[in-house]
C-alpha positions in Angstrom: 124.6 141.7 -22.3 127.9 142.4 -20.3 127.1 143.2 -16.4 128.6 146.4 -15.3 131.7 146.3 -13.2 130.8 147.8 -9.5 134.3 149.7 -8.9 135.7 148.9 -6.1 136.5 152.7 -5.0 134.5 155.7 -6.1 134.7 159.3 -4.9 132.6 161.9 -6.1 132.9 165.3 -5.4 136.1 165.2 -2.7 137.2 168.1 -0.9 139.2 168.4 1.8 139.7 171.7 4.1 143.0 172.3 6.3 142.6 175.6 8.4 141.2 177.7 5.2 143.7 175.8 2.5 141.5 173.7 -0.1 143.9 170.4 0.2 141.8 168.2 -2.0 139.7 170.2 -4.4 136.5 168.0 -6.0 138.3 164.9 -7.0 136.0 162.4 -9.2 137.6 159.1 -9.6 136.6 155.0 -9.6 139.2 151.9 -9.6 137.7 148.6 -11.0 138.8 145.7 -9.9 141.9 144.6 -11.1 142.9 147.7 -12.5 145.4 150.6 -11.7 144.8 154.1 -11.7 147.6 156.6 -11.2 147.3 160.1 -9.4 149.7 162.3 -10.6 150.9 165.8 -10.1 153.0 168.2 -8.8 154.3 168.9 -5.3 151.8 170.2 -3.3 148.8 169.9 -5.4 147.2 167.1 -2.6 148.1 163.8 -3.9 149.2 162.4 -0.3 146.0 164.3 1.4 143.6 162.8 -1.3 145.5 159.2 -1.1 144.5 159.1 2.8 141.0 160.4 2.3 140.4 157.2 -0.2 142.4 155.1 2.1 139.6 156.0 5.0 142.7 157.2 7.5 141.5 160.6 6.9 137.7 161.0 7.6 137.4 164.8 7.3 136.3 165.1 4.1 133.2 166.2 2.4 132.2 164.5 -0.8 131.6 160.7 -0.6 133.8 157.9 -1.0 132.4 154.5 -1.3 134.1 151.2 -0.9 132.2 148.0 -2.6 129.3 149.6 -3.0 129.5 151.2 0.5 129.3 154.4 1.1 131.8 155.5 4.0 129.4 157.7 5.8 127.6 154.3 6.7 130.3 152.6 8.2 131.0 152.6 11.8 134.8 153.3 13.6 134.8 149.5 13.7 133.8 148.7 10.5 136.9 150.8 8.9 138.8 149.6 11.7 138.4 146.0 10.2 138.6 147.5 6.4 142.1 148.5 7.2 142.6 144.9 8.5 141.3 143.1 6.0 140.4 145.4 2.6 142.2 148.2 2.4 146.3 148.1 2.1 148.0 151.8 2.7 151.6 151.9 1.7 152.2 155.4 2.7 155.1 157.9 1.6 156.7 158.8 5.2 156.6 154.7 5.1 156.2 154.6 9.2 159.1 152.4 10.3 160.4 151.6 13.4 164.6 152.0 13.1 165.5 149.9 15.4 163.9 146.7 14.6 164.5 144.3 11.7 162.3 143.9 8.2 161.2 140.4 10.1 160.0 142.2 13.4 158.2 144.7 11.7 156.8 142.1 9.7 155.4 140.3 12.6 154.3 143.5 14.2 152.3 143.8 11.0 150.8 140.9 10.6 149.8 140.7 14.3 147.8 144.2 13.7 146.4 142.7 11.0 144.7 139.6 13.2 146.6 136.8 10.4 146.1 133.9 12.2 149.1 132.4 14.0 150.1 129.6 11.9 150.2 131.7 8.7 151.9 134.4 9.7 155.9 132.6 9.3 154.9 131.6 5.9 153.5 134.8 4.8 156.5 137.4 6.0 158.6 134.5 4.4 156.7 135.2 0.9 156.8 138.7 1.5 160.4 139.3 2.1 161.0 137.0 -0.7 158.4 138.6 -2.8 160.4 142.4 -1.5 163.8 140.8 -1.9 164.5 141.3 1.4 164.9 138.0 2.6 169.2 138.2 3.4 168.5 141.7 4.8 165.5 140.4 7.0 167.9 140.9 10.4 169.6 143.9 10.1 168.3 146.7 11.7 166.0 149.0 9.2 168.2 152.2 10.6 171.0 150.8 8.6 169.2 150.3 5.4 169.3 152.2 2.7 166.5 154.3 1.1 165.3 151.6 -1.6 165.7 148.7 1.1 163.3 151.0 3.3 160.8 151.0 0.9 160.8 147.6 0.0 160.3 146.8 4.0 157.1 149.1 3.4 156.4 147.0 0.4 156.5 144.1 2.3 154.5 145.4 5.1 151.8 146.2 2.9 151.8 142.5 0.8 151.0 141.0 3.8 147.4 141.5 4.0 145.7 138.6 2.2 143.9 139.7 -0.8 143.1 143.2 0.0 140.3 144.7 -2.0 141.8 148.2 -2.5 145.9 148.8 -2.5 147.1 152.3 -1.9 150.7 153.2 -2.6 152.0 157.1 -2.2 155.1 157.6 -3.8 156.6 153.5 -3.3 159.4 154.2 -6.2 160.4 157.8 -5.4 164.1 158.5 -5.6 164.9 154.9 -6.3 166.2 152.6 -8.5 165.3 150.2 -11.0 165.5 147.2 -8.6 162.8 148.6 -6.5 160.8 149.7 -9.7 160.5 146.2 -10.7 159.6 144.9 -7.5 156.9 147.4 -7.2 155.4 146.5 -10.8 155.8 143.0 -9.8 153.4 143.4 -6.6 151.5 145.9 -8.5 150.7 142.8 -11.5 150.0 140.6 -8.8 147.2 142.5 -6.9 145.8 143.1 -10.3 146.0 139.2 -10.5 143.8 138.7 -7.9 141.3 141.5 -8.8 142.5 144.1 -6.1 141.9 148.3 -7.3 144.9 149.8 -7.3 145.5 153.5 -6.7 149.6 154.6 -7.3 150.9 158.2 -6.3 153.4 159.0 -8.4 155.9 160.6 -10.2 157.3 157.8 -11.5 156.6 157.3 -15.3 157.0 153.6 -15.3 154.0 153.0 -12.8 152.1 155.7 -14.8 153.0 153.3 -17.9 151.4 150.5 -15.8 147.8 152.6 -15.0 145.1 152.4 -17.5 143.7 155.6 -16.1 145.0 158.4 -14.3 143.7 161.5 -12.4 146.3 164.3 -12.4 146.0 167.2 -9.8 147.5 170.6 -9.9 147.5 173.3 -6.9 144.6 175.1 -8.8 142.3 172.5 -9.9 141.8 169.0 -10.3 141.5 167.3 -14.0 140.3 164.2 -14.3 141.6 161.7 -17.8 139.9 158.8 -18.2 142.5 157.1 -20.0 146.3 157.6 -21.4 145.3 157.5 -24.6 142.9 160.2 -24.0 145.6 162.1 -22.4 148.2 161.7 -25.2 145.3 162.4 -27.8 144.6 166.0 -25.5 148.6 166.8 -26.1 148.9 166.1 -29.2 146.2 168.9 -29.6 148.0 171.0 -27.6 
């Protein structure tokens, strides 16, 4: 007999309240490891709220969201503190750079938050820059990049932590090109590699390719699909 999987992320029954507006409206989701889920829907409908509340940067919430087996409302400020330093990697869509320094300076920056220890941390932002294809643009200032090389810096941020548990990424592809595309899906496969949930906001249809489940939202109520082919078996019935 096969063990059951524990998921690495489950919410049950998510809401989230800003001033009177129902942000996140009962959201019902799990991410096993090694596999990708994709939250998808239109502007507005809470995708970004909801990928924060999962992510633990947002604690006000009601539902319950449960990490490992752990349910959030039994960890500490310091034990979510440490989550974000060593299980849980946010990639999120404002992306949260610093113009004025360099991909390599916010790199360190990064992996100093993070607590990597001091004689990995060169050969890590190394891999990552290489991984981001940033490595020839890992001195100019990220003020002069353009959008897509932005993102990848984000990208590379967020590869730095060392086999993260759960990745989060709102929106990495949106408005770019197929360059950054295939660097995303090429972190995305290598996560999965190492048994990491991943959870993708997006648009994009080529990371929703890459999910084997998704969770679409809408601004009136959330619908939950356990699968794609589920979903294209619901349309065709349409």
């Amino acid at each position: 007999m096969t063990t059951p999987t524990t998921p690495v992320l489950k919410a049950t029954g998510l809401h989230r309240h800003f001033e009177g507006v129902h942000a996140v409206a009962g959201v019902d989701l799990e991410v096993a490891p090694g596999q990708t889920v994709a939250i998808i829907g239109p502007n507005g409908s809470g995708k970004t709220t909801t990928a924060w509340c999962l992510g633990l940067h947002d604690l006000d919430f009601t539902g319950t969201v449960t990490i490992d087996g752990r349910p959030s409302s039994r960890m500490s400020p310091r034990d979510i503190r440490l989550a974000h330093r060593t299980t849980i990697a946010l990639q999120p869509q404002d992306l949260l750079l610093e113009d004025s320094w360099t991909p390599i300076a916010t790199l360190r920056h990064a992996a100093w938050a993070l607590g990597l220890p001091r004689r990995q941390r060169a050969a890590r932002i190394a891999d990552a820059l290489g991984a981001a294809r940033l490595t020839p643009l890992s001195r100019t200032r990220t003020g002069l990049l353009s959008g897509g090389e932005r993102m990848r810096v984000a990208l590379a941020r967020t590869l730095l932590m060392e086999r993260p548990r759960l990745v989060i990424l709102d929106e990495p592809t949106a408005g770019a090109d197929e360059e950054l595309a295939t660097v995303v899906i090429g972190a995305m496969d290598a996560w999965a590699r190492t048994s990491a949930a991943i959870l993708v906001v997006t648009h994009d249809p080529r990371l929703v390719e890459r999910a084997e489940n998704q969770v679409e939202l809408s601004t009136g109520e959330q619908v939950h699909v356990n699968s794609l082919h589920e979903h294209e078996a619901i349309e065709n019935l349409d």
